[in-house]
N, C-alpha and C positions, 0 to 999 in steps of 0.2 A: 090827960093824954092829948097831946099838940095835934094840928093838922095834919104834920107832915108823918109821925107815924104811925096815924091810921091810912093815911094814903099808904106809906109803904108796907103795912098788914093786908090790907087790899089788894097791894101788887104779891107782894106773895101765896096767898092760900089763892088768887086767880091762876098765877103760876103751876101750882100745883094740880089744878083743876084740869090745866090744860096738858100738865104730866099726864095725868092721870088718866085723861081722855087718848091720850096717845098711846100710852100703853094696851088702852082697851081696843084702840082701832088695830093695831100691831097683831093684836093674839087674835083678833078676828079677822084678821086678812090669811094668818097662817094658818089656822083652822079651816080655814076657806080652801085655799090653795092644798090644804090635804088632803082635803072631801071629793075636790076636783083632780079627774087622773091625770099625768103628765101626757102630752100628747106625744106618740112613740115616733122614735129616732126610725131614719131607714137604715136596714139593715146593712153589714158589711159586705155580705155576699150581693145582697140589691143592687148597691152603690157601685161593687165589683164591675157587674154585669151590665150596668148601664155605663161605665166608664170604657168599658173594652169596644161594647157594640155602639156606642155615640155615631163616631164616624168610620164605622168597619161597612166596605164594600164587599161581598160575595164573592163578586164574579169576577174578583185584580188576585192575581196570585201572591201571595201572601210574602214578598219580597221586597227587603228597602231597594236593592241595587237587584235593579230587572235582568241582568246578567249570569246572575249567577242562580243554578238550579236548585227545585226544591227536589230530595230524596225520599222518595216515600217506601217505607220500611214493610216488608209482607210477613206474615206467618202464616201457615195451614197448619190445619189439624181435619184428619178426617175424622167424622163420627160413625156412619154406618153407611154401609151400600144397601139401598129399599129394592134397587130394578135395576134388570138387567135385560135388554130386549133387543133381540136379535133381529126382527124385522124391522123394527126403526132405526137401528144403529143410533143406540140411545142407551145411556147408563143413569141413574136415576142415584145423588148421593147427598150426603146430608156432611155439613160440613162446618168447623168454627174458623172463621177468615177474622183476619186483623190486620189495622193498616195506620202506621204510624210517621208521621211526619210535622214538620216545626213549622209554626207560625210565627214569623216575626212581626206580626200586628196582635200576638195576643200572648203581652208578654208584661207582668208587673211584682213589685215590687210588693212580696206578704207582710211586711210589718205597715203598710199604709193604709190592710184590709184585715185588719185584726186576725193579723198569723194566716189569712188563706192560703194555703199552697198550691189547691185542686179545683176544679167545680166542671161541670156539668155545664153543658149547653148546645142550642137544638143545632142540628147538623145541617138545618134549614139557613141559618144565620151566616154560616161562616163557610167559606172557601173548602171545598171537599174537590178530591182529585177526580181524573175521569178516569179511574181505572179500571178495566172490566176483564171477563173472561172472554176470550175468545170463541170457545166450544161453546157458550150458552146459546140452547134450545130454545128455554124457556123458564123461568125461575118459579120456584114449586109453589109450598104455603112454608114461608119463611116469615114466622114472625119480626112486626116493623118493631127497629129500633132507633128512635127517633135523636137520638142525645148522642153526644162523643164527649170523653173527657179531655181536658184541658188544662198542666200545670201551669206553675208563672213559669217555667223559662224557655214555653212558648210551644212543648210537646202536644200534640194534638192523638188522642188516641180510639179507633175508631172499632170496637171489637163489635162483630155480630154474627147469627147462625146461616146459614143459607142450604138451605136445600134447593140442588140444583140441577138441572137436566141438562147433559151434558150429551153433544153427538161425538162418538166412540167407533172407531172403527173395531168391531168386536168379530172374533175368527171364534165360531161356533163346531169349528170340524173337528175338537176333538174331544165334545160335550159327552160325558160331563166331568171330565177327568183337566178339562180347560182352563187356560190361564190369561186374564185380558191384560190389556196396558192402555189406560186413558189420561189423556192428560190436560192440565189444566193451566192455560197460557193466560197469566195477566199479563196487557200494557194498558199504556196509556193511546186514547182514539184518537186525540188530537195534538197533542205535546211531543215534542219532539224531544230527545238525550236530553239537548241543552236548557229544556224549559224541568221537565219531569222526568228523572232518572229511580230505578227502582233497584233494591237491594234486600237482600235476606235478615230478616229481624234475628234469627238462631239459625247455628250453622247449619251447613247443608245434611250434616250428620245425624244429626240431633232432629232433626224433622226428617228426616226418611226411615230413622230406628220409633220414632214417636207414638207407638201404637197403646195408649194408657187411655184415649177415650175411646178406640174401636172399640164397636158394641159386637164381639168374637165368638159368640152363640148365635149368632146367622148363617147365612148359606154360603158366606163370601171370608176367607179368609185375609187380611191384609201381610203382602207380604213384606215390601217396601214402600216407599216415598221419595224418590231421588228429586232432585231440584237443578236444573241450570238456568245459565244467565246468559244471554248473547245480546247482539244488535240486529236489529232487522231494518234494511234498506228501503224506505218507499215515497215515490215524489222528492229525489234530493235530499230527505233527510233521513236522518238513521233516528229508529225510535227502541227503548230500553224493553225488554219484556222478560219473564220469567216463567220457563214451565215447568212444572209440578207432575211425574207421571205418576198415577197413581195405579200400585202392578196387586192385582189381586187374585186367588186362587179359589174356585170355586172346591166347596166339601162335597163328594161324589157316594156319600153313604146312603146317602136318600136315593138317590135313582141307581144304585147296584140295587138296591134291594128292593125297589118298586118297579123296575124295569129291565135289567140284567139277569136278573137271580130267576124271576119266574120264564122268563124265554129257556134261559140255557137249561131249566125243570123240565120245559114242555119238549124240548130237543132230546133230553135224555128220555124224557119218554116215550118217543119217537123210537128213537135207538132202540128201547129195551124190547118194544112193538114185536120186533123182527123175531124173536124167541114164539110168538103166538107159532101154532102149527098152520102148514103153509096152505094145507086140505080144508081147513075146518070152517072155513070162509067167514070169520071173525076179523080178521088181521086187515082187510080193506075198511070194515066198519067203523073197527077202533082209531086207524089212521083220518079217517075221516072227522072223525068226533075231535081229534087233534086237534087238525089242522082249522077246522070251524070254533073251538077254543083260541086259539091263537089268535083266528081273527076277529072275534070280541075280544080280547085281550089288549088288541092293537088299536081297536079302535076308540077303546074308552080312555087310552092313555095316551091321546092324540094329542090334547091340551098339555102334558106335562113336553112335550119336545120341543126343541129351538124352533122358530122362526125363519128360516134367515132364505135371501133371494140368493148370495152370491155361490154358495158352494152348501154341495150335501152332509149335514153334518155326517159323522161318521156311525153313530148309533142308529141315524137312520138308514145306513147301509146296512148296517148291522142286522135291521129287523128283516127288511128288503130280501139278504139273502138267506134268513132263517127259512121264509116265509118260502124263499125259492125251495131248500131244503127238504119242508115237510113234503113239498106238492110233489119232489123229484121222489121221494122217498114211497108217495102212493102213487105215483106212475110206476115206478118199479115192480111192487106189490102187484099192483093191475096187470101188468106185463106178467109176469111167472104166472100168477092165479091165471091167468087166460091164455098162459102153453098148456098148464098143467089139465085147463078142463076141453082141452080139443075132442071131437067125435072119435071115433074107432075109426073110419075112413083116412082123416086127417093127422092120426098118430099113426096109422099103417102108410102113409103116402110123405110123411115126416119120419119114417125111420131111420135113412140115409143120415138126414141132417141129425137125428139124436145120436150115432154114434160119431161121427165128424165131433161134434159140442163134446158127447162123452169124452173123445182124447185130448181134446183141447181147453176143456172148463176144468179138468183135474188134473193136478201135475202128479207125475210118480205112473200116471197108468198106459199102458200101448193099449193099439188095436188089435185086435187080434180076429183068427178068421173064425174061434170056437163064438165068438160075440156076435158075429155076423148069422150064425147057423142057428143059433139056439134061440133065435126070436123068432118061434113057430105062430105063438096062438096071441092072440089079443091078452091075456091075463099078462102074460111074461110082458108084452109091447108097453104096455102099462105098468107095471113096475116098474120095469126100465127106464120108462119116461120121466116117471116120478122121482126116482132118483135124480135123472137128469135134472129136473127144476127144482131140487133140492140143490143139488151142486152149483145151478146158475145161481139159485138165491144167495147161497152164501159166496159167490163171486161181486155180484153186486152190491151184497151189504159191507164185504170188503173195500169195495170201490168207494162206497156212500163214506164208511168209516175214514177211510183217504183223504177224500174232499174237505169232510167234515175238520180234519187234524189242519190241514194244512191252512183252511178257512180262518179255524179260531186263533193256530199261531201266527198267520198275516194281519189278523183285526188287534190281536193283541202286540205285536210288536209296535202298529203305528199306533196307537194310541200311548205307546211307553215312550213310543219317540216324541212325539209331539209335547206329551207331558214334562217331558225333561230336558229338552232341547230351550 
């Protein structure tokens, strides 16, 4: 074997060594590289979210051409009425608001964000309108919702609950058969038409028939929701707003029957009183026992009646003149009991005036001169009399019964009227 090809045996199985050696580095590099984890891509939503908020300002209204206004879109829904308070002229209600308008700084392209179409992001970040209630009080415990949603083609959408105290001018006179009307006026506090105009997300129809989330097993019936839309004039410019009255009927089944029902009980029993005998000197005691029920009656069900400074509701007339009723009803009683028990002196020095009454407290009878003669002795003077305060008594429970009719159809017309007017 020559020089030259053991030199060139040499150059090859080196060759091979140094295949070989490569191969072993190769499958130990990829071994390696398996063992160790790939370090993770940012995400597409991440990238999203850093892409839009880079160089997003808050406080610039979210328009290329500053000219032209953004629309911010409302919906209402009410949920429940909690309070109704007549002393504060305060309505207390719980409600789902939503408010929709376009950002054209927060607008991209989903095939660049692996298909994103939507996302979430904090309401802290981005441009939110100033649009408020007017009527707000004070806003309740309305849980914070901190996030709005946001498509690519720049829709910003901003739903959350608010429970809110709202001041109401609220007419209590014709409790509890009453009907409020409060309303709820969004604008904008600082924006004028041309910067911030506002419009109705569903039509005006469609939110005043919308009663699917009232909670209708409370004390407050919804009846409508109307909606308009005007301009309001102030400092030179006209600013957009929208009010929402919200007209609700209260249910009167609870207070007929916790307040109504047992009065007009104790009146009839008043009434029926008058049956006791008028001699037997009962009929003062039981009238008393009445009218001292009534007023524990009044006064434990002091808490369940309206509030209110400007006008007497009408129930509390209502009690007012029960109250005058039973008291008129035992003056009466007092009055007849105390002709009826005058001395013998004083029924002989009154007998002129019991025949004068005799012809004038019953119709159908004259005077006559056998009436005048046959009142010899005290026994006859006393019968007589007693008749006579028989005849006045049922003259006056007459009269009572009069008062009483015309009472209940005057309280009961206006509260038909007021109800349905």
């Amino acid at each position: 074997m020559g020089p030259f090809k053991v030199t060139n045996h040499i150059y090859h199985y080196n060759r091979c060594i140094f295949i070989i050696a490569i191969s072993i580095y190769f499958c130990f590099i990829v071994n390696l590289a398996e063992c160790v984890p790939e370090k993770p891509k940012r995400s597409a939503l991440n990238q999203l979210t850093r892409t839009l908020l880079r160089k997003y300002d808050s406080g610039v209204r979210p328009v290329h051409n500053w000219t032209s206004s953004t629309t911010v879109y409302i919906d209402l829904i009410l949920q429940s009425v909690l309070d109704v308070d007549g002393k504060t002229q305060s309505i207390t209600t719980s409600i789902w608001y939503r408010q929709i308008w376009r950002d054209e700084f927060l607008v991209w392209d989903p095939e660049d964000f692996d298909g994103i179409t939507e996302l979430s992001l904090s309401s802290d970040a981005i441009w939110v309108p100033d649009v408020i209630v007017t009527e707000f009080v004070e806003e309740g415990k309305s849980p914070p919702i901190p996030y709005v949603y946001v498509n690519s083609s720049g829709s910003v959408r901003n739903y959350r609950p608010i429970q809110a105290v709202l001041a109401c001018s609220l007419e209590m006179y014709a409790f509890p058969f009453d009907r409020q009307n409060c309303s709820l006026t969004f604008r904008s506090w600082l924006h004028s038409v041309k910067e911030i105009d506002l419009a109705l997300w569903r039509s005006a129809e469609a939110i005043a028939g919308d009663k699917r989330e009232f909670m209708n097993d409370g004390e407050w019936e919804l009846l409508s929701v109307p909606s308009q839309y005007w301009h309001i004039r102030q400092d030179d410019a006209d600013y957009a707003q929208i009010q929402f009255n919200l007209l609700i009927r209260r249910r009167p089944l609870l207070y007929v029957v916790g307040l109504l029902i047992p009065s007009i009980f104790l009146m009839l029993v008043d009434v029926v009183s008058f049956c006791l005998p008028l001699n037997s000197g009962t009929r003062i005691a039981f009238k008393i026992s009445i009218l001292l029920g009534y007023t524990v009656f009044r006064v434990n069900l002091t808490d369940e009646l309206p509030a209110t400074a400007r006008r007497t509701p009408l129930i509390g007339v209502f009690f007012a003149v029960c109250m005058a009723m039973l008291m008129l009803s035992l003056i009466k009683s007092i009055l007849v009991v105390k002709l009826l028990h005058h001395s013998e002196k004083e029924v002989k020095q009154m007998s002129l005036s019991a025949c004068l009454l005799d012809r004038y407290g019953s119709a159908g009878h004259s005077l006559s001169e056998s009436a005048l003669t046959s009142i010899k002795t005290l026994d006859n003077i006393y019968v007589e009399w007693l008749s006579l305060c028989l005849r006045l008594d049922r003259l006056l429970f007459r009269l009572y019964l009069l008062v009483l009719a015309v009472y209940t159809g005057t309280l009961l017309l206006l509260w038909a009227r007021w109800s349905f007017t």
